[in-house]
Backbone as XML, in Angstrom:
<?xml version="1.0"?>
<chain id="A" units="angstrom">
  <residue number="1" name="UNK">
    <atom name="N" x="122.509" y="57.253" z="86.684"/>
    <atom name="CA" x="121.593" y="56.220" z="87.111"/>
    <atom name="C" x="121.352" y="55.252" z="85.963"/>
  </residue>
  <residue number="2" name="UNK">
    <atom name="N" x="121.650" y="53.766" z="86.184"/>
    <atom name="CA" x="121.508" y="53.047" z="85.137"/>
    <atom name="C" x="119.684" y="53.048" z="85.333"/>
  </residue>
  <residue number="3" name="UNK">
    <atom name="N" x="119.279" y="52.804" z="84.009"/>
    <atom name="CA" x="117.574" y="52.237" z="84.010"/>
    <atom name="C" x="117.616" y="50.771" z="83.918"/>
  </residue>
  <residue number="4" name="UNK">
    <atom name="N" x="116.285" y="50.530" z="84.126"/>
    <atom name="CA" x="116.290" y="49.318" z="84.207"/>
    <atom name="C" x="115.753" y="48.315" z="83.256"/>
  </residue>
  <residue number="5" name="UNK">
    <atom name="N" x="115.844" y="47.545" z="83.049"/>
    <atom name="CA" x="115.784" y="47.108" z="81.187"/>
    <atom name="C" x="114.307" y="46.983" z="80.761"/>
  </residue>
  <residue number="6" name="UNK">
    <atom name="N" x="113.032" y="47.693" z="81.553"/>
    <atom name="CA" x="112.021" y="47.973" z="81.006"/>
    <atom name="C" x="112.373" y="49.253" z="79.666"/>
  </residue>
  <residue number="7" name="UNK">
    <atom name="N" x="113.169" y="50.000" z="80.242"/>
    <atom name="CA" x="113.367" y="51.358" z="79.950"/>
    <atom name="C" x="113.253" y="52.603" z="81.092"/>
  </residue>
  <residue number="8" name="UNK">
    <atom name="N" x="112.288" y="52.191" z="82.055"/>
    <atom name="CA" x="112.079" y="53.335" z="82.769"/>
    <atom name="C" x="113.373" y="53.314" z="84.170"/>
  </residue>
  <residue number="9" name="UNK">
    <atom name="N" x="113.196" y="54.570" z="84.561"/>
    <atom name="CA" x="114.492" y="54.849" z="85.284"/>
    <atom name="C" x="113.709" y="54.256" z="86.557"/>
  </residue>
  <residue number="10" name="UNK">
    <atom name="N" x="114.973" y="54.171" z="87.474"/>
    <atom name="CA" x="115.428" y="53.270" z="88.584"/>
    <atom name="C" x="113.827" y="53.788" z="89.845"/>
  </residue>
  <residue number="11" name="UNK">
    <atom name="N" x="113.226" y="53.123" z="90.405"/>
    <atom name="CA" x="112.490" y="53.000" z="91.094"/>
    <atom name="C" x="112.889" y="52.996" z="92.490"/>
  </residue>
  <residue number="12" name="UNK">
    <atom name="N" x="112.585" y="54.064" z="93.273"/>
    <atom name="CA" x="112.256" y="54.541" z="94.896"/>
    <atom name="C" x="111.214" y="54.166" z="95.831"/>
  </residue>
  <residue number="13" name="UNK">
    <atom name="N" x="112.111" y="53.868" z="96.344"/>
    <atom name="CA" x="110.538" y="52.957" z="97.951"/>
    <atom name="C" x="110.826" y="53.776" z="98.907"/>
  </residue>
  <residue number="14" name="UNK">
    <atom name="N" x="110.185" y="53.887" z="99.546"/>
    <atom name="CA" x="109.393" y="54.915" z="100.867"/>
    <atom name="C" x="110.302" y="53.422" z="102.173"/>
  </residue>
  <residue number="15" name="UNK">
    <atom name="N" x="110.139" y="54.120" z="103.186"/>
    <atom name="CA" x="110.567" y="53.105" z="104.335"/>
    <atom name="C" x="109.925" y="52.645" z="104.132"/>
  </residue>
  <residue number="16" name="UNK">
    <atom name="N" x="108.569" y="52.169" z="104.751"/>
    <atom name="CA" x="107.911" y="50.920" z="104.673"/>
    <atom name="C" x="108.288" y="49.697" z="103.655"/>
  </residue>
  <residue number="17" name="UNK">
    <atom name="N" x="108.160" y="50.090" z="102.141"/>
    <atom name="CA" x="108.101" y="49.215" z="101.156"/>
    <atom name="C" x="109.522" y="48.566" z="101.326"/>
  </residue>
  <residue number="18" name="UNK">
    <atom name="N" x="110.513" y="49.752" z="101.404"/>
    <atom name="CA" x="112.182" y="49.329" z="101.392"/>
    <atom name="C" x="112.055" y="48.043" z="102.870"/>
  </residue>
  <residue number="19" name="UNK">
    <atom name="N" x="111.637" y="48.302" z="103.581"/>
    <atom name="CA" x="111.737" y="47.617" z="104.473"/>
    <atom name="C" x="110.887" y="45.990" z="104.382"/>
  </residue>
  <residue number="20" name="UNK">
    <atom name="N" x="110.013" y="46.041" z="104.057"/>
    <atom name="CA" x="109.076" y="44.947" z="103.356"/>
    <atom name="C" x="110.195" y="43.959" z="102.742"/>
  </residue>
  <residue number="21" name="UNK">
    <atom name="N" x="110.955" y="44.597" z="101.331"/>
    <atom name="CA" x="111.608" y="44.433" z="100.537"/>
    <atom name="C" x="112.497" y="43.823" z="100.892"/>
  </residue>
  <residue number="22" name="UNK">
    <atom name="N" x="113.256" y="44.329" z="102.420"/>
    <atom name="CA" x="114.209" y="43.672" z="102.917"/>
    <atom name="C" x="113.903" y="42.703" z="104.202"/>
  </residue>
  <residue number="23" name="UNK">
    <atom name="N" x="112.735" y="42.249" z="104.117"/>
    <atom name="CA" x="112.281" y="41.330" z="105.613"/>
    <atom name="C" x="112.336" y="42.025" z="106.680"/>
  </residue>
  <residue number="24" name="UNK">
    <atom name="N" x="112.631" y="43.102" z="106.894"/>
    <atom name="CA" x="112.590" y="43.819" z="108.008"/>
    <atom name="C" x="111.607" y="44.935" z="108.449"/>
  </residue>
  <residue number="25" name="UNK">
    <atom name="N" x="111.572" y="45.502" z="109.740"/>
    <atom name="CA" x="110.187" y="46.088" z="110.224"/>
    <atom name="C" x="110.750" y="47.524" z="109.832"/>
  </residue>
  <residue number="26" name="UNK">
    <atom name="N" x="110.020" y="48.433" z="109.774"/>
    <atom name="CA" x="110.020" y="49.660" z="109.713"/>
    <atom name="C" x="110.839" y="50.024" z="110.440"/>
  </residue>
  <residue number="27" name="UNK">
    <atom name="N" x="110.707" y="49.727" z="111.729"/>
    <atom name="CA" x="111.466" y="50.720" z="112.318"/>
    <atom name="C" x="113.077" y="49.996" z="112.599"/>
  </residue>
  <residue number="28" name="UNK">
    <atom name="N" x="113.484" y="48.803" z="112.127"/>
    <atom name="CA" x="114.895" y="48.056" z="112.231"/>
    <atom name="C" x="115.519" y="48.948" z="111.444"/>
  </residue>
  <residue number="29" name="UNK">
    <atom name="N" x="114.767" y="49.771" z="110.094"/>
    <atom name="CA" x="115.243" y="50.216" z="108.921"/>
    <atom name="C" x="115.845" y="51.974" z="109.443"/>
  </residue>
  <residue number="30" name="UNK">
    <atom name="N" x="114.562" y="52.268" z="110.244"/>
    <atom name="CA" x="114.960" y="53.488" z="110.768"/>
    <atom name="C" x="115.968" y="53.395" z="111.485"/>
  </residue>
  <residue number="31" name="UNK">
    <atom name="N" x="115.944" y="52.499" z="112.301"/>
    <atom name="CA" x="117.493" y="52.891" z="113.243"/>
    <atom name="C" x="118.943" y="52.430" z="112.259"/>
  </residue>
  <residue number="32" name="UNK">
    <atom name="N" x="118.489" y="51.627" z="111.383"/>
    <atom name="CA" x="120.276" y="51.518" z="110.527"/>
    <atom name="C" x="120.119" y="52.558" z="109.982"/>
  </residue>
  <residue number="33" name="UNK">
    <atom name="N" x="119.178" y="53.973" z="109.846"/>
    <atom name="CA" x="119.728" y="54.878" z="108.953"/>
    <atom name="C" x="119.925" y="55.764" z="109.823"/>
  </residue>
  <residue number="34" name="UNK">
    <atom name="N" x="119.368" y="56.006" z="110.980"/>
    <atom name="CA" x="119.685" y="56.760" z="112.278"/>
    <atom name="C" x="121.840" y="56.188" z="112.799"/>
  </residue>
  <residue number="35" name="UNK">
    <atom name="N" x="122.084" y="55.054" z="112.556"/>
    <atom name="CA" x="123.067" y="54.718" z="113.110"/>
    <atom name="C" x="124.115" y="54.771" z="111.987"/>
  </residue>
  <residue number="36" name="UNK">
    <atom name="N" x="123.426" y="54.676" z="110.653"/>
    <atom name="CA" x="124.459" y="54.846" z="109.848"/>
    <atom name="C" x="125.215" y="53.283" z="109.035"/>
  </residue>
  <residue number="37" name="UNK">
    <atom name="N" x="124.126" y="51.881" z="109.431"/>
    <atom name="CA" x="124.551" y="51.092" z="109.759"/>
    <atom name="C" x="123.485" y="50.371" z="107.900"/>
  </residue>
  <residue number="38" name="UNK">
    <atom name="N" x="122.623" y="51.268" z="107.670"/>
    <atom name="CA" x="121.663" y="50.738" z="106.343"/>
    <atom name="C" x="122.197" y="50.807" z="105.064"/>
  </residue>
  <residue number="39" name="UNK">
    <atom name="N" x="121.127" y="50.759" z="104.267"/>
    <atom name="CA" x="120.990" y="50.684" z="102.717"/>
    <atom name="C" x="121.586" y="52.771" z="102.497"/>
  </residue>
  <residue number="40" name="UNK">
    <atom name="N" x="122.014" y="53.222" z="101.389"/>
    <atom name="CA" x="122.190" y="54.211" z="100.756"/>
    <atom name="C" x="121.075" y="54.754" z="101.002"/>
  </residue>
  <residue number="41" name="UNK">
    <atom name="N" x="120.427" y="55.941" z="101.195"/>
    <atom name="CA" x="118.794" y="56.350" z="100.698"/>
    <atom name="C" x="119.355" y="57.869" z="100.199"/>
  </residue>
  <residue number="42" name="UNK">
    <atom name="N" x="118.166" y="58.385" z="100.532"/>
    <atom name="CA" x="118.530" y="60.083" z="99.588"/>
    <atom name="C" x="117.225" y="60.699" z="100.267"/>
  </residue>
  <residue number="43" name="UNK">
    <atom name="N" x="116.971" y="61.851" z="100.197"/>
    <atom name="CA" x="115.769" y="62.726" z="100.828"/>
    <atom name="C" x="115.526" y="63.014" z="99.731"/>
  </residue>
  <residue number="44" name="UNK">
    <atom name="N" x="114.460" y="63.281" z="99.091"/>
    <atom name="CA" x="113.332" y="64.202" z="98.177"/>
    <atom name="C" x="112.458" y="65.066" z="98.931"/>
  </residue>
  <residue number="45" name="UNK">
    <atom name="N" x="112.979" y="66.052" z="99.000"/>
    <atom name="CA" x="112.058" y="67.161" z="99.928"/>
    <atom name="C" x="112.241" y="66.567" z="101.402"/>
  </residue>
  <residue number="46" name="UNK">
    <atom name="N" x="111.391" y="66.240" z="102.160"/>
    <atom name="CA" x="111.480" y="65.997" z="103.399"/>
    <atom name="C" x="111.021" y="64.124" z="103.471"/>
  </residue>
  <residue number="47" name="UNK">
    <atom name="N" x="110.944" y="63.571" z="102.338"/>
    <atom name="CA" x="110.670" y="62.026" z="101.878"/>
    <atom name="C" x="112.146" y="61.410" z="101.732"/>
  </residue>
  <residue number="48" name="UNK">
    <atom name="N" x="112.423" y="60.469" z="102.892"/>
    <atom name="CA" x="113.521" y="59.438" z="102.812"/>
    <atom name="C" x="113.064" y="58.437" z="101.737"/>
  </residue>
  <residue number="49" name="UNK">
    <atom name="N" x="113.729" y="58.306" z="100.699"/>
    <atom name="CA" x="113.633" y="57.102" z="99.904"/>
    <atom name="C" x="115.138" y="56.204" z="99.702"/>
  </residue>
  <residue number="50" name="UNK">
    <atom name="N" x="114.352" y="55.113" z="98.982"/>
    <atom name="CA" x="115.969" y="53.774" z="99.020"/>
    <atom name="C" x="115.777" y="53.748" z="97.337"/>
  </residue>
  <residue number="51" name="UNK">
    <atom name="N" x="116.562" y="53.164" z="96.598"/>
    <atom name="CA" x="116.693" y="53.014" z="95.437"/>
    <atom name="C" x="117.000" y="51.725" z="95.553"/>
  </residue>
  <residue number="52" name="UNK">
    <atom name="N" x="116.361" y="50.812" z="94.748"/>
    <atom name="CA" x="116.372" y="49.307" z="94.839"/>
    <atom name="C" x="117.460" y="48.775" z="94.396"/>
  </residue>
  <residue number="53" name="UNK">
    <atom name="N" x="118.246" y="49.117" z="93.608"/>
    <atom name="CA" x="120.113" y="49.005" z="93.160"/>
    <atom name="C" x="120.561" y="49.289" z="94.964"/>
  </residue>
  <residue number="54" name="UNK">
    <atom name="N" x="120.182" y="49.993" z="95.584"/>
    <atom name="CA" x="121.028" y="50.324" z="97.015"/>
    <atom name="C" x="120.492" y="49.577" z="98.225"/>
  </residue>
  <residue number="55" name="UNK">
    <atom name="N" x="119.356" y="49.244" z="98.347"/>
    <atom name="CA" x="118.445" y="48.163" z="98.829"/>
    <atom name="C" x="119.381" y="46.607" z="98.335"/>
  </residue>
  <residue number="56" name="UNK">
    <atom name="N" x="119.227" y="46.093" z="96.932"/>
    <atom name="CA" x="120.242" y="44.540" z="97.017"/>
    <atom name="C" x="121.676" y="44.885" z="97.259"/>
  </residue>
  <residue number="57" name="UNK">
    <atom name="N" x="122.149" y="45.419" z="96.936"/>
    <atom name="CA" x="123.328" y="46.152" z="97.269"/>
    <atom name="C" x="124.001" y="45.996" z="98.706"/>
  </residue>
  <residue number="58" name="UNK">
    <atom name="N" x="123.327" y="46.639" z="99.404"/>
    <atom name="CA" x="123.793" y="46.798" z="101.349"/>
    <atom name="C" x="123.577" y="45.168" z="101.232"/>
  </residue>
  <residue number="59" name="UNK">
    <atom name="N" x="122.166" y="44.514" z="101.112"/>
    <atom name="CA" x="121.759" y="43.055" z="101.221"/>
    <atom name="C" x="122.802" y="41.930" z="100.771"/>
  </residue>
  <residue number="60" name="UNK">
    <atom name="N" x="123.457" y="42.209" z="99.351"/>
    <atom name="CA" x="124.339" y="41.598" z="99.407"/>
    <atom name="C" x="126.003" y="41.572" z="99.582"/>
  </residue>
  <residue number="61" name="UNK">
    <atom name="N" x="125.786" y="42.275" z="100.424"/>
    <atom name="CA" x="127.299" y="42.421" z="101.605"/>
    <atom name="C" x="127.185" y="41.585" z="102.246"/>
  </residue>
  <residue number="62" name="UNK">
    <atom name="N" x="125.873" y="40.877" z="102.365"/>
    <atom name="CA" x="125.951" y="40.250" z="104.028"/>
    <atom name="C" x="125.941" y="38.384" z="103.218"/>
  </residue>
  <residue number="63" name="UNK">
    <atom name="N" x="126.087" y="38.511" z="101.927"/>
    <atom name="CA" x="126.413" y="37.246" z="101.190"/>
    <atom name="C" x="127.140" y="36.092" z="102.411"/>
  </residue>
  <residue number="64" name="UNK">
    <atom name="N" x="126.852" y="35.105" z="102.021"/>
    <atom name="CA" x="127.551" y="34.016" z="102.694"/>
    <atom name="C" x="127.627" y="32.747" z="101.974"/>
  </residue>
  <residue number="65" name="UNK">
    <atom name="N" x="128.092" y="31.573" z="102.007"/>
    <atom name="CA" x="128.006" y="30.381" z="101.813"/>
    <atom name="C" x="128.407" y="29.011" z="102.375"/>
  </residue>
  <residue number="66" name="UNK">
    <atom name="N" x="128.679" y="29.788" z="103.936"/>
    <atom name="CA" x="128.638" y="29.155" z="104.653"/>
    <atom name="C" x="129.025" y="29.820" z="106.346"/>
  </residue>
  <residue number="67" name="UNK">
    <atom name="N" x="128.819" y="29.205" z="107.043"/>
    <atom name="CA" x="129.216" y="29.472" z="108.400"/>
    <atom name="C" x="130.598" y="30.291" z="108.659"/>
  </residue>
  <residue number="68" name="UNK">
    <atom name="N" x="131.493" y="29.495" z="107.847"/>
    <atom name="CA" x="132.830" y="29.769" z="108.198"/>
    <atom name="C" x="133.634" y="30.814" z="106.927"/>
  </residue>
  <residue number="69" name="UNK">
    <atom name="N" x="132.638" y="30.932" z="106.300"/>
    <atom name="CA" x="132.752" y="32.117" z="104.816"/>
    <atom name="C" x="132.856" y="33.468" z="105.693"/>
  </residue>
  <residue number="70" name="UNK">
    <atom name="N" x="133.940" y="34.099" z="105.222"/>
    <atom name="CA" x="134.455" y="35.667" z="105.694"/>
    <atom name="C" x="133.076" y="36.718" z="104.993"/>
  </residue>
  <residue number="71" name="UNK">
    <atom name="N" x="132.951" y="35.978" z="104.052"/>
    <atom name="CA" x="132.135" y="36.847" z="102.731"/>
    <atom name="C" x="132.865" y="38.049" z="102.031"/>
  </residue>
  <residue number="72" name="UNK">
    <atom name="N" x="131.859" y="38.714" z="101.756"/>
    <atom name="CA" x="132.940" y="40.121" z="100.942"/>
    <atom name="C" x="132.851" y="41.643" z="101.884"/>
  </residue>
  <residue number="73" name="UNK">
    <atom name="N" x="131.962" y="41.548" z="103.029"/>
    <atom name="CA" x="131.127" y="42.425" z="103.582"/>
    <atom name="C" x="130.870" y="42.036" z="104.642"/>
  </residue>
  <residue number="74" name="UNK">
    <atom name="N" x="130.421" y="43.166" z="105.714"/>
    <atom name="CA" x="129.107" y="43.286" z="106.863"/>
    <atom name="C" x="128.411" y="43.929" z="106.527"/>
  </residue>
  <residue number="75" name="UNK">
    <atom name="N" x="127.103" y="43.763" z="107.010"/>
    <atom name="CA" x="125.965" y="43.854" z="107.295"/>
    <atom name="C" x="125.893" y="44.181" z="109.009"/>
  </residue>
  <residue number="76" name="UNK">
    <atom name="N" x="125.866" y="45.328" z="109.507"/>
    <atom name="CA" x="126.365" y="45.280" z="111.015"/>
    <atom name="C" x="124.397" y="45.168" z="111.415"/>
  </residue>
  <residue number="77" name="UNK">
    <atom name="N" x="124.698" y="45.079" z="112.885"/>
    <atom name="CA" x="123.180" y="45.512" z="113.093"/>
    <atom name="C" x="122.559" y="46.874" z="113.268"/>
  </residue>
  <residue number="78" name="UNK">
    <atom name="N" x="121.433" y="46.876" z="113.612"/>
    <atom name="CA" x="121.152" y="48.344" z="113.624"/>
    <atom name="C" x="121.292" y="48.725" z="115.192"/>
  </residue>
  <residue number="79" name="UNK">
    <atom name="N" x="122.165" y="49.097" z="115.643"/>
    <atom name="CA" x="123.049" y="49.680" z="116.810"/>
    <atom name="C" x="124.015" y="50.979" z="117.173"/>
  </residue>
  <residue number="80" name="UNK">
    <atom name="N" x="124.113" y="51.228" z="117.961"/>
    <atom name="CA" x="125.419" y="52.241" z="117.486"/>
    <atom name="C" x="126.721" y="51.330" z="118.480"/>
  </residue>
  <residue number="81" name="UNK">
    <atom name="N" x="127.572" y="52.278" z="117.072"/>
    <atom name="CA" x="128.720" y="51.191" z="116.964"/>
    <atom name="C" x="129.947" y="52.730" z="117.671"/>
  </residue>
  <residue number="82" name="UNK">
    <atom name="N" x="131.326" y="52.389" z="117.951"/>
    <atom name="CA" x="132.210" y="52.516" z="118.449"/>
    <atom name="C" x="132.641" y="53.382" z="116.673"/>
  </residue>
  <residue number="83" name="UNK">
    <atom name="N" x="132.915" y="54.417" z="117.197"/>
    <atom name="CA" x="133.672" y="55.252" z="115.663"/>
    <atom name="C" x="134.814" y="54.734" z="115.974"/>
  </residue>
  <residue number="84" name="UNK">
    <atom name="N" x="135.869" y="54.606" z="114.748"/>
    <atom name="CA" x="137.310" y="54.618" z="114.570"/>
    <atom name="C" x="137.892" y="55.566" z="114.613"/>
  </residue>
  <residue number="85" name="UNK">
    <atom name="N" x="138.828" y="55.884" z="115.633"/>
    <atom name="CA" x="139.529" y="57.041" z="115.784"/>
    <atom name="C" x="140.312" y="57.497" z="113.894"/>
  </residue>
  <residue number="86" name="UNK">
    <atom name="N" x="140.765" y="58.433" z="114.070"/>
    <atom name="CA" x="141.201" y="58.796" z="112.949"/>
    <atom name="C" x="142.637" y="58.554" z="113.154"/>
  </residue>
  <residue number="87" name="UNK">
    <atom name="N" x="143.687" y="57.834" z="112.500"/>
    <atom name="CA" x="144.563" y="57.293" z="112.564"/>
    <atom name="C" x="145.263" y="58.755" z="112.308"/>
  </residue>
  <residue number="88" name="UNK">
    <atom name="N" x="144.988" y="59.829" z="111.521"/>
    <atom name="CA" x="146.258" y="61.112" z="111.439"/>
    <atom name="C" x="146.455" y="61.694" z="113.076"/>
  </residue>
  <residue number="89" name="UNK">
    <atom name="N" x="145.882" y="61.705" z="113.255"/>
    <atom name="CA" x="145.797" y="62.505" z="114.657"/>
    <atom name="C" x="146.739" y="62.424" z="115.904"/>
  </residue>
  <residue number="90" name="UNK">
    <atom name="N" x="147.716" y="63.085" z="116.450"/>
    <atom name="CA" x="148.642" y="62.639" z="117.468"/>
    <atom name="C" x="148.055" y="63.113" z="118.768"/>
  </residue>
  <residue number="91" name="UNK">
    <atom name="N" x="148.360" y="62.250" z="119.831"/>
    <atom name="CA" x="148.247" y="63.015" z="121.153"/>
    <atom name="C" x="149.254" y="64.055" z="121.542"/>
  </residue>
  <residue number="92" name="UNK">
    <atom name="N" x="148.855" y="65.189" z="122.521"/>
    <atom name="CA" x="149.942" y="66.065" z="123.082"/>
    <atom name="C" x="150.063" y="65.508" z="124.098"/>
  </residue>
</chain>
């Protein structure tokens, strides 16, 4: 874990705050982590937290600079999405 140039190590937000953080409601946040679709987080005991390196991080995937910019990333919504089959796999 890099620290952060106070000195002290990397700082954890609770949903709410992570969500604040990212303009979004509480519960938009819950379903991208229910879908698989959010920021990195981690459990501490039975406490979902985000790490603010993983919070700008997911955020700036969804970079742009214009309309017609590919960017570097998605940012999908919070939905459930269609899995990708696994390409090893043959039919019988």
């Amino acid at each position: 874990m890099a620290d952060t140039p106070t000195g002290m190590p990397p700082r954890y937000l609770r949903t709410p705050e992570a969500a604040r953080f990212l303009g979004l409601s509480d519960r938009t946040l819950e379903k991208h982590r229910t879908y698989g679709t959010g920021p990195a987080y981690r459990k501490l005991g039975g406490r979902v937290v985000y790490s603010l390196d993983d919070l700008k991080a997911w955020a700036d995937r969804g970079t742009k600079v214009s309309t017609s910019d590919p960017g570097i990333g998605t940012v999908l919504p919070a939905k459930r999405h269609t899995p990708i089959p696994y390409a090893g796999r043959g039919t019988r």
